[in-house]
N, C-alpha and C positions, 0 to 999 in steps of 0.2 A: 428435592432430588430423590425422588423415590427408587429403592433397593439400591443404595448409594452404599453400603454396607456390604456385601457381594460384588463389587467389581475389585480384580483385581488390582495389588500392589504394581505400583512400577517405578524405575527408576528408583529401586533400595541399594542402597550402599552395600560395597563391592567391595573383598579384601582376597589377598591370596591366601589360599587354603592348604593346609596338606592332605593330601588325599592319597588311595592304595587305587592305582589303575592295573586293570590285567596284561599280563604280560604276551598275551596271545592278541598278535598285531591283528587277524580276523575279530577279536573280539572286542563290545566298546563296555565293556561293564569298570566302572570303576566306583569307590564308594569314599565318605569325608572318614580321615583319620578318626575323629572324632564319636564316628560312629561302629568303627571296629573293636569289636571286642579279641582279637587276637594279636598276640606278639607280630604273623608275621600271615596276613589274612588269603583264603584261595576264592576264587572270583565266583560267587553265588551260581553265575551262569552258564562258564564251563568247568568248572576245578582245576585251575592253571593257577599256577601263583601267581601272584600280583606285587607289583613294582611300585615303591615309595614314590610323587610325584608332586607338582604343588598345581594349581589350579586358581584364576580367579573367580569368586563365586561368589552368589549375593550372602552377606550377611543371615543368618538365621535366627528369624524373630519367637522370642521364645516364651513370653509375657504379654497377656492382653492390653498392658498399656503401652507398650513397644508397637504393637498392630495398631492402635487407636490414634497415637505419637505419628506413624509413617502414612494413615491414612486422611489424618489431618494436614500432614505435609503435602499431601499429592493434589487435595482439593483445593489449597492457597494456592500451587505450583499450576495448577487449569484455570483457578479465575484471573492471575496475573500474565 
């Protein structure tokens, strides 16, 4: 299966997230808790404060044997 290594991941594991969405209902910017570094974050894309919220969202793989782990899983999950 050549360039079998460059297709994307799918179907990765999904949990609910906390996330800071913008509070300006024209705006869709919102970012994972995790990745805020501020007590109480304003929305990169307009400077509105943004609103505590939770979200489901895939899992963030963060270790190359965690990507080698999910991409081994995917190639079982096509040939079966």
């Amino acid at each position: 299966m050549p360039y079998s290594w460059n297709k994307p991941l799918e179907n990765l594991p999904e949990e609910m997230t906390t996330i800071w969405s913008c509070g300006r209902d024209e705006c869709n910017g919102w970012i994972r808790d995790s990745f805020s570094f501020k007590e109480q974050p304003t929305c990169p894309m307009c400077k509105t404060a943004m609103i505590r919220s939770e979200k489901v969202l895939p899992i963030l793989v963060t270790t190359d044997q965690e990507i080698k782990h999910y991409r081994k899983k995917q190639r079982a999950d096509e040939i079966s």
